[in-house]
C-alpha positions as CSV (number, residue, x, y, z in Angstrom):
1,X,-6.4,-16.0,63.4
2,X,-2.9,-16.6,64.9
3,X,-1.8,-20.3,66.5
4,X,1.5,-21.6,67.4
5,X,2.5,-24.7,68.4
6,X,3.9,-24.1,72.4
7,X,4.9,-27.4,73.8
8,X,5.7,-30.9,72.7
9,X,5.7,-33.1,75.4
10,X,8.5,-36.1,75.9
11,X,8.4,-38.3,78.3
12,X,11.3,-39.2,79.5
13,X,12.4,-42.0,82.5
14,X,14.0,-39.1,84.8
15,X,14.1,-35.4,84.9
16,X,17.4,-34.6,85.5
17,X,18.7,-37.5,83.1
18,X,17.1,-36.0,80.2
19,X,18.7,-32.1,81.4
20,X,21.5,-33.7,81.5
21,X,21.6,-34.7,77.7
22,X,19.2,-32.2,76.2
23,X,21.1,-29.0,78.2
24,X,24.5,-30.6,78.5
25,X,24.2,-32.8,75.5
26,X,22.5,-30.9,73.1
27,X,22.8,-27.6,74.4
28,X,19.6,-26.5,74.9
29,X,18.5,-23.7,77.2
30,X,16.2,-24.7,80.4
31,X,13.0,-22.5,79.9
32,X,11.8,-23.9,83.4
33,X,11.9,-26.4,86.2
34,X,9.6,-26.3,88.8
35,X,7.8,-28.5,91.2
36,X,4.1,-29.0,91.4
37,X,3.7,-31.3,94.4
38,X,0.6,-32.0,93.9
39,X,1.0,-34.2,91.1
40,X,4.4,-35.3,92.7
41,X,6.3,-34.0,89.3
42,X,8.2,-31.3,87.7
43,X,7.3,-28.6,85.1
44,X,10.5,-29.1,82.9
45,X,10.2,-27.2,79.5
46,X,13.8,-26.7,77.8
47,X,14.3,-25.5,74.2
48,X,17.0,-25.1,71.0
49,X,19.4,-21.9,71.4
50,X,17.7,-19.3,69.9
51,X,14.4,-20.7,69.8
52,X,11.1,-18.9,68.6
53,X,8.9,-22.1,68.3
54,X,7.9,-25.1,69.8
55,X,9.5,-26.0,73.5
56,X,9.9,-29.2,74.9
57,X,8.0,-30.6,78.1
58,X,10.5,-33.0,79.8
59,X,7.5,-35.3,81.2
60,X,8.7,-37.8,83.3
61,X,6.6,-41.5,82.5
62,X,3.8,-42.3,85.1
63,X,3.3,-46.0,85.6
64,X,3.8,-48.9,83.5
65,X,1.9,-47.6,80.0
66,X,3.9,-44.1,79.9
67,X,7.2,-45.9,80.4
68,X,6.5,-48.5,77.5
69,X,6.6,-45.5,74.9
70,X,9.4,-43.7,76.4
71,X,12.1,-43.7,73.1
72,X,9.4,-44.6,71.0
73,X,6.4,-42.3,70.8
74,X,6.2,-42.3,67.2
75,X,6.2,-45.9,66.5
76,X,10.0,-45.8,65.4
77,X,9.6,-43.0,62.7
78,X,11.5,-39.2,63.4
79,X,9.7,-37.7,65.8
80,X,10.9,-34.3,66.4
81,X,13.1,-32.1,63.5
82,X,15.5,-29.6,65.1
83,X,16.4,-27.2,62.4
84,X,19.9,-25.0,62.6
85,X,21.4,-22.0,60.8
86,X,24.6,-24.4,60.5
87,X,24.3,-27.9,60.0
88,X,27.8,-29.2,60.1
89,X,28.4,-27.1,63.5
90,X,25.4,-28.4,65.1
91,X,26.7,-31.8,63.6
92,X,30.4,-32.6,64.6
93,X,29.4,-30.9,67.9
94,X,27.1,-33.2,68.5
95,X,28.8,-35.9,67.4
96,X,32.0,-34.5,69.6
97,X,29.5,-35.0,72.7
98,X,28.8,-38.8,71.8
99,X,25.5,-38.1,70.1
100,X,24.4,-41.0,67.7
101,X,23.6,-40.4,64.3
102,X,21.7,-43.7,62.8
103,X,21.4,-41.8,59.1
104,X,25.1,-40.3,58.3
105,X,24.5,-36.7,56.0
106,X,22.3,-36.5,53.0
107,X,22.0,-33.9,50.9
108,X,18.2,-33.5,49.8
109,X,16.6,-31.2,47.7
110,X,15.0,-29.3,50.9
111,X,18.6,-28.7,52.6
112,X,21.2,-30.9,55.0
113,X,19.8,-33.4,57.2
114,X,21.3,-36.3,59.3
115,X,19.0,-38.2,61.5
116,X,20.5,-39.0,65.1
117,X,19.2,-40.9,68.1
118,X,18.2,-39.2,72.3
119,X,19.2,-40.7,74.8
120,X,15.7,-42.8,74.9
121,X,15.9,-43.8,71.7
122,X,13.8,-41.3,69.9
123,X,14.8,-40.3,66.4
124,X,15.6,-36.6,65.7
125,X,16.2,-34.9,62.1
126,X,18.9,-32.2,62.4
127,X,18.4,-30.1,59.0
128,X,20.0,-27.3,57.2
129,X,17.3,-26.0,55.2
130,X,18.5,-24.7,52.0
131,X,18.0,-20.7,51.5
């Protein structure tokens, strides 16, 4: 048996807001924006450069319960790990692009990692793995 993990859904408080930080920002690629007027929404998937896993669904919040967990879907822990081939790149980049990192650079015994804040609020490890 074979499974992957396609989509991880964020909700986010506008579409083109969160492009504009996870394409412009982060430099993601946009997989796909589309509109199904049906449901009066987008299909928004964006993913890391060079991506072979998991992509993001950019789901904008519906009503009052979806927009109360936008930033926090995880109850304040890391929600989502974006692993690189070149940790300080990714971070001084980022950081260059006003990206907030609430936990400065650790070394830890499974690579590089610095945690930094979206543009919600959600809490993202960037990690080097070690080889």
């Amino acid at each position: 048996m074979n499974q992957s993990l396609g989509l991880v859904a964020l909700v986010v408080r506008d579409y083109d807001e969160a492009l504009n930080f996870y394409v412009g920002t982060l430099g993601f690629s946009l997989v796909e924006d589309r509109p199904v007027p049906e449901q009066h929404k987008r299909w928004v998937v964006v993913a890391p450069p060079g991506a072979a896993g998991a992509h993001l669904l950019l789901a904008r919040a519906v009503g009052d319960e979806q927009q109360a967990h936008i930033g926090n879907q995880t109850g304040g822990r890391v929600f989502l790990f974006l692993y690189t081939d070149d940790f300080w790149r990714d971070y001084e980049a980022y950081r260059s692009h006003g990206v907030v990192f609430v936990r400065e650079p650790n070394e830890a015994e499974y690579g590089t990692v610095a945690v930094f804040r979206d543009l919600y609020g959600n809490l993202w490890d960037l990690v080097q793995l070690h080889d």
